[in-house]
Structures are given as C-alpha cells and as structure tokens.
Wavefront OBJ file of the C-alpha trace (Angstrom):
o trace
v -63.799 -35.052 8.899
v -61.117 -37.866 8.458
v -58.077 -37.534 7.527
v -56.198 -39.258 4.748
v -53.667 -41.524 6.250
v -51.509 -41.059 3.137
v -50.749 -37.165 4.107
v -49.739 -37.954 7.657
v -46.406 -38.666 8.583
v -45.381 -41.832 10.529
v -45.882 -41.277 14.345
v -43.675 -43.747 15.003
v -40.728 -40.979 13.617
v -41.997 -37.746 15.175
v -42.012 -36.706 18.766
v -45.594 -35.645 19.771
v -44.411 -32.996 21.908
v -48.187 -31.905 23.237
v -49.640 -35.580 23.861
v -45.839 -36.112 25.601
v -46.621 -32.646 28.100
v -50.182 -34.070 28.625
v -49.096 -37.291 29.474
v -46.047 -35.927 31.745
v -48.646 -33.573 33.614
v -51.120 -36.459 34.008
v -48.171 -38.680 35.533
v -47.656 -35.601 38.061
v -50.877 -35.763 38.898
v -51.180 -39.081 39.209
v -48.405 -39.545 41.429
v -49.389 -36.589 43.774
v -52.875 -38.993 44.364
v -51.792 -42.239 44.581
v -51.711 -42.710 47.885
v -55.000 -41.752 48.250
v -57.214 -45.010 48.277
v -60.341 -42.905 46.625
v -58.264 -42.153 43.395
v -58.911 -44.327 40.347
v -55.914 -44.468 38.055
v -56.640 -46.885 35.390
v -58.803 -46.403 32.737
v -60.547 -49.332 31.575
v -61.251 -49.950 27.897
v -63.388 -52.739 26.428
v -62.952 -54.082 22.935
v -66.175 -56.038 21.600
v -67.650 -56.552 18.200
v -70.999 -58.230 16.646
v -69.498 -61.072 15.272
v -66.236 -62.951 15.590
v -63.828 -62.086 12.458
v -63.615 -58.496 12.653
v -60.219 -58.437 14.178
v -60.634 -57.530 17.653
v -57.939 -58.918 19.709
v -55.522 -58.325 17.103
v -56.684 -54.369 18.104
v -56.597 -55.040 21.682
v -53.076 -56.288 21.460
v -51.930 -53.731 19.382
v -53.921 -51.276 21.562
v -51.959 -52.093 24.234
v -48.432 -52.247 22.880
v -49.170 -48.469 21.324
v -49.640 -47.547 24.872
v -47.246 -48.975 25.998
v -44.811 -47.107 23.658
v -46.211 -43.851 24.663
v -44.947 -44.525 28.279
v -48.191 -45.622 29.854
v -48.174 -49.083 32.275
v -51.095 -50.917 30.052
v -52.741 -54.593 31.114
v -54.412 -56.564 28.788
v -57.079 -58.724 29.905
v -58.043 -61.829 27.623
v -61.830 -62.587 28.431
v -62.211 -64.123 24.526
v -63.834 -67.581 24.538
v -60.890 -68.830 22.533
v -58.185 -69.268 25.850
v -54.915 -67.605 24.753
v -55.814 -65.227 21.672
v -53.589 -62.241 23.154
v -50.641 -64.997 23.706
v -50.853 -66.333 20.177
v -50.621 -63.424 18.670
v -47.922 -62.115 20.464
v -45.364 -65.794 20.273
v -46.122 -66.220 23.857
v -47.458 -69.560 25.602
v -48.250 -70.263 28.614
v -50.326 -73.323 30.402
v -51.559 -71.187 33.142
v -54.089 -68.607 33.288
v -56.405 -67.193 35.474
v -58.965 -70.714 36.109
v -55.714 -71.916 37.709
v -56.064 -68.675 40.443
v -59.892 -69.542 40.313
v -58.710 -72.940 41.484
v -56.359 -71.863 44.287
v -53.595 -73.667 42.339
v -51.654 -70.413 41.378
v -52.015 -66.752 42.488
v -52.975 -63.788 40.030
v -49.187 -62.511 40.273
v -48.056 -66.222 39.245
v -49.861 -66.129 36.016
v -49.181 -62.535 34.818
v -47.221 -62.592 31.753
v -44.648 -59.790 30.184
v -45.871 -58.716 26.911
v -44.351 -56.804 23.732
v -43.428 -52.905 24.912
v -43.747 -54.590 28.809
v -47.320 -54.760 28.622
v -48.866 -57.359 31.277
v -51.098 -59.984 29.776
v -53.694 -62.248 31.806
v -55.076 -64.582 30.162
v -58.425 -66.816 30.504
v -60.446 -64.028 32.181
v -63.936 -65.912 30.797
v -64.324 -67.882 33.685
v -64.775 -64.460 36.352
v -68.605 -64.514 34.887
v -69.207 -67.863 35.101
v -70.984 -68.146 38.260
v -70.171 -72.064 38.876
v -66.774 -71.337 39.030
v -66.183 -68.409 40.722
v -68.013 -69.063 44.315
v -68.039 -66.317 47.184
v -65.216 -67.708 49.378
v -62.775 -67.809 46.327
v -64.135 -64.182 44.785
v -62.701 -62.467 47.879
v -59.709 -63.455 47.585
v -59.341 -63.210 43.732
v -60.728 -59.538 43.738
v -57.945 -58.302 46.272
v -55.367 -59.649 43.634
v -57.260 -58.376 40.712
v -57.713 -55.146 42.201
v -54.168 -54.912 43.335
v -52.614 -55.998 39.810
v -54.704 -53.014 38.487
v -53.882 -50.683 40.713
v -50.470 -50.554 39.179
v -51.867 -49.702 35.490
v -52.663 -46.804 33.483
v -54.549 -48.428 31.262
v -56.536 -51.778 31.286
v -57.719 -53.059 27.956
v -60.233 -56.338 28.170
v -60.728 -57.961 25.000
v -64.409 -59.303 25.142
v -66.129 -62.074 23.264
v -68.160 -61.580 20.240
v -72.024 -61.499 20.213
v -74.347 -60.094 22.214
v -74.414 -62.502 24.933
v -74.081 -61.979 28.676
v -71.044 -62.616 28.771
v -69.782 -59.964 26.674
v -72.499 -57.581 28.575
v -70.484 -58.471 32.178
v -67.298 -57.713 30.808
v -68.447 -54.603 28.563
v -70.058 -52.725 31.013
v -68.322 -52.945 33.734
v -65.592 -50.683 31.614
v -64.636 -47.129 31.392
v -65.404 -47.029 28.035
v -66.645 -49.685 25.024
v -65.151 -49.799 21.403
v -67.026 -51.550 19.490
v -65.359 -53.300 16.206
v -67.076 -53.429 12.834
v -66.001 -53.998 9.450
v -67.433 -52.563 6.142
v -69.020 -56.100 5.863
v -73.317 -55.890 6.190
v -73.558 -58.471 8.383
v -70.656 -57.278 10.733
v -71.893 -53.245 10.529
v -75.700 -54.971 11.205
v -74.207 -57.150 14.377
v -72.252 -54.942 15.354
v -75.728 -52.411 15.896
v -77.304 -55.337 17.227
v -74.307 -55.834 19.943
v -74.976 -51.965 20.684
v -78.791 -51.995 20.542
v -78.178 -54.930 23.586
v -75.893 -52.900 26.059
v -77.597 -49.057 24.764
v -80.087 -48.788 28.290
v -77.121 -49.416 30.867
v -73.625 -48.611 28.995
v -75.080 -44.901 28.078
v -72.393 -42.566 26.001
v -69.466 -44.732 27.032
v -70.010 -46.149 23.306
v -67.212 -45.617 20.651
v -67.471 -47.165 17.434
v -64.196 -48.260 14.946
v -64.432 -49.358 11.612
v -61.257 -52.216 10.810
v -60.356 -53.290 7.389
v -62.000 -50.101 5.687
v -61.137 -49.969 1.690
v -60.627 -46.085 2.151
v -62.118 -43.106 4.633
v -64.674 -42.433 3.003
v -66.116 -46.244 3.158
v -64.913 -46.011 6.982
v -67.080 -42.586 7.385
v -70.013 -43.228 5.423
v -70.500 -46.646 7.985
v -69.454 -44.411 10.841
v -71.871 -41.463 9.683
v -74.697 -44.341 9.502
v -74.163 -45.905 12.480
v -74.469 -42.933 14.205
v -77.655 -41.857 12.995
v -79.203 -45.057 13.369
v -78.270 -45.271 17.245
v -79.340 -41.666 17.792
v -82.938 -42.138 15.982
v -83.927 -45.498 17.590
v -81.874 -46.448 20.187
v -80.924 -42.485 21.766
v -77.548 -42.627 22.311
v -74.808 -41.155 20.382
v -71.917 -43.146 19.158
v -68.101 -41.960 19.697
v -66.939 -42.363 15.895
v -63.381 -43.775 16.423
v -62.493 -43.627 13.237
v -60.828 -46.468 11.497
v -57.885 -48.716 10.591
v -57.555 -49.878 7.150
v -57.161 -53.060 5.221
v -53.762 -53.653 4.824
v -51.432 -56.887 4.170
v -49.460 -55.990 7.410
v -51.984 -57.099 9.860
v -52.269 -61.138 8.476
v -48.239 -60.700 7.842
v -48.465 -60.159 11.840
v -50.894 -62.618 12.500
v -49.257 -65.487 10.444
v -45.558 -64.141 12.358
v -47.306 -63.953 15.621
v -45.668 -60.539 15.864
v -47.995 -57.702 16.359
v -48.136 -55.196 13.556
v -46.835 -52.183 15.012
v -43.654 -53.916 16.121
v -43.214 -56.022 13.000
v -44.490 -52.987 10.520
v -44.010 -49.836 12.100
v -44.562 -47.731 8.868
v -47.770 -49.309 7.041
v -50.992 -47.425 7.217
v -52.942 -49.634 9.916
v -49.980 -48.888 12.265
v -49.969 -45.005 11.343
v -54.018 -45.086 11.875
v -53.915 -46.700 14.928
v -51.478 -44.086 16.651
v -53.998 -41.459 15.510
v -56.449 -43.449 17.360
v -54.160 -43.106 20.659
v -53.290 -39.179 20.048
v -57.395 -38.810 19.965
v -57.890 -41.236 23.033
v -55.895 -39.382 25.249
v -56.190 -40.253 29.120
v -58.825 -38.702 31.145
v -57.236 -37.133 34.930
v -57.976 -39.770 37.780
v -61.442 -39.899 38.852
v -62.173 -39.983 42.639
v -64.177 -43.405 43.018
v -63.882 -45.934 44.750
v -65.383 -48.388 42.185
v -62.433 -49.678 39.679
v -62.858 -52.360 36.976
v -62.469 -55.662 38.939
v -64.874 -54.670 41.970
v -67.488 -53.283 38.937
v -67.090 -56.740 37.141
v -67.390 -58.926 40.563
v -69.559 -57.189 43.116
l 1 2 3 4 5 6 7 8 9 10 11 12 13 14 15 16 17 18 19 20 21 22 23 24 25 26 27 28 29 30 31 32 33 34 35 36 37 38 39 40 41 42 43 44 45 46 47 48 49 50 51 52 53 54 55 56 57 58 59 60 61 62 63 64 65 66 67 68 69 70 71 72 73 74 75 76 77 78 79 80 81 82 83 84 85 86 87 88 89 90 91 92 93 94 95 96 97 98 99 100 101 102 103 104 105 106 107 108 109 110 111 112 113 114 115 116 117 118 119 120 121 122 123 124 125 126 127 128 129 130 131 132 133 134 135 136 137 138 139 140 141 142 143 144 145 146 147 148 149 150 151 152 153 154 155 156 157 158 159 160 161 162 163 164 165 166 167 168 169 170 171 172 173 174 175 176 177 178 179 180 181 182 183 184 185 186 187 188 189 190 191 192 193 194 195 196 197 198 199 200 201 202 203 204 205 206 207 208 209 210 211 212 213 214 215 216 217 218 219 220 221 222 223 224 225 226 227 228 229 230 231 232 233 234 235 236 237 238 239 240 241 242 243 244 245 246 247 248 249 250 251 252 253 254 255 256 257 258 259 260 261 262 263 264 265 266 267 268 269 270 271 272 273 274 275 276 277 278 279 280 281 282 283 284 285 286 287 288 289 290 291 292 293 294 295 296 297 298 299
C-alpha cells in the first residue's frame, strides 16, 4: 500500500539511521573486494519511458543527485537523442562529449563533467550503438576508459531515449535494472506497456515501473495495480511497482531555473517522494561478475 506523502516527514531533515548502517556496511564490504578484479561494484540503473514528455531525465538527474546526497559516488550517463539534456537541466554546458572520445579527439576522462552533489555526468552516450561510428579498433580503446570511469562508481544511472526502438533496447538491457517512466496520461501508461511488451523476452524481472506527475496515490496505484496485471497475464513477467512522484509546480520551477528540484526545493512533495524511492532502492552487495555495464553494452 502507498503511503501518503503528506504524513511523511521531509527526508531531507531526518537522519535515516538504518539506510546510513546499510550503506556504511556495504562501503566495508565494498572496500574489503575491490581489489579483486571479479567484483562488480556499480549498479547500473536505466531510466526509459514510452514516449518522450514523461519527465525522464529530469528523474535521472535528480536520481542521481539523491544519491549522491546519501554518500554514494553516482555517474550519470546521457544516451537521450537530444545531446546535453542532463547538462541543461543542471546550468552546465559543455561542447564536448563522448563522439569527441569516439573521434580520438578527447579521452573519456577529458569530457567527464562535475555535477550537482559531485555527481559525474557524460554526455552524448547515443553514438556507443551506432555501429558506423563506433568501429572495432576505436571500441577497444573506448571500453578500457568506460570501464575504468565506472569502476570508480556506486551507482551508474543511463538515461535512455524514448520509444521502443533499438536503441533504447541496447542501452536498457544491458542494465542492472530498468525503470520505466509513465504518466497517468493513456497514451503514455499504453506506450509505456508497449516499451515493456518490446524488451519483456530478454530484460526478465529487472522491470520496475514509476508513475511521474500522479494527481494523488491512489491515481499512481490504480495505473501501477493495472500495469501489473496486464504484464503478468500476457506478457509473464511481473513489474517492480516503484511507486510514484507527484505533480507538483517544483519540478517546471526547476526546469525553467535549470536547477534540479531537490536542490532548488528540498521540501515539496516530488522531492520527499523521490527520497522514498531511494530508501526502497537500496543497493544490492557486489556481485562477483566479470560482466559490468560498458563491456554488456559493447561486446
């Protein structure tokens, strides 16, 4: 059952003393097995929707800076059509971005910019799944530096195009886990099951589902409560229900200011949901693989 966002205090103003011991024993743990080259650190998190609209790099970003305050080392990934969504949001610019390492002109560590809370933002990421551009003798070298900038992270965020296209698929499934973003609109709650429907036989349970600009929980529920049963009738998977973030005149304020909402308005309601969204997403340990984002993405 959700709950109301009214009766909840702000996060922002309260020490979370168990997600704070989980985190501080995960760090342990993670520093214990770092040296280890079969340890996977980062988890990888991709943010994709049915259609374009629904705000999903404005959650990435914010995502990401939550994160960030919470003590994790977060990288945000911009693979969005539109080059340089995460910087615009955010008051940063930059002409560089990751076609330039593609090109040989610059290297990854050249082009990695400092976001809000320290997060690290690369930008242009649509062009490692175009296969004209990224040829054999250059994907070598660009996966070492990909694979050593995320070594360093404890969280990778990738916000993906909209649509079902393959694009999105490449950059969706290679991830730890996929949010997908709907709002209580029909034809973004019916693209958004037709964006699920496309990636259902390979991506598995790895699906979560978040409702954005919901008019109350209940709305945000009754679409999640849907969902669900439609995916596990006809397409046999069950949905993670996220939960929700709702409408509220904070998140165009940030958008217009080009200052993320839960730096610019640390006590509406969207920034109070998302931070339940980050005590419920808690870290999972380190998995022993070998197989992290960039080598899933490129090999």
């Amino acid at each position: 059952m959700t709950t109301s966002l009214s009766s909840q205090p702000n996060p922002l103003l309260r020490a979370d003393q168990a997600w704070e011991l989980r985190a501080l024993v995960a760090m342990r743990k993670d520093s214990a097995t770092v040296g280890s080259p079969d340890v996977r650190r980062c988890h990888s998190i991709a943010i994709s929707g049915g259609k374009g609209g629904v705000g999903r790099s404005v959650i990435a970003l914010n995502l990401a800076i939550g994160l960030a305050q919470r003590g994790a080392t977060v990288g945000l990934i911009d693979a969005s059509q539109d080059l340089g969504s995460a910087e615009l949001l955010c008051g940063l610019n930059s002409y560089w971005n990751l076609s330039h390492v593609v090109q040989g002109s610059r290297q990854v560590s050249d082009i990695i910019q400092s976001g809000p809370a320290g997060i690290r933002i690369l930008s242009g990421a649509s062009c490692l799944v175009d296969p004209e551009i990224t040829k054999r003798p250059v994907q070598n070298n660009l996966l070492a530096q990909l694979k050593s900038f995320e070594q360093e992270l404890d969280w990778l965020i990738i916000d993906g195009s909209g649509g079902a296209c393959g694009m999105t698929q490449e950059f969706a499934l290679a991830a730890d886990d996929l949010l997908v973003v709907t709002t209580p609109e029909p034809t973004a709650v019916a693209e958004a099951y037709s964006s699920i429907k496309g990636l259902a036989k390979t991506a598995g349970p790895r699906f979560g589902l978040l409702v954005n600009q919901a008019e109350s929980a209940q709305q945000a529920q009754r679409i999640l409560d849907q969902m669900q049963q439609a995916a596990h009738t006809f397409l046999r998977i069950d949905l993670h229900r996220r939960g929700y973030l709702p409408g509220d005149r904070a998140v165009p304020a940030s958008v217009n200011g080009r200052v993320p909402f839960v730096l610019q308005s640390p006590q509406s309601s969207v920034t109070t949901a998302l931070f339940e969204l980050i005590q419920r997403w808690s870290r999972p340990q380190p998995t022993a693989s070998c197989h992290d984002y960039f080598s899933r993405l490129l090999v």
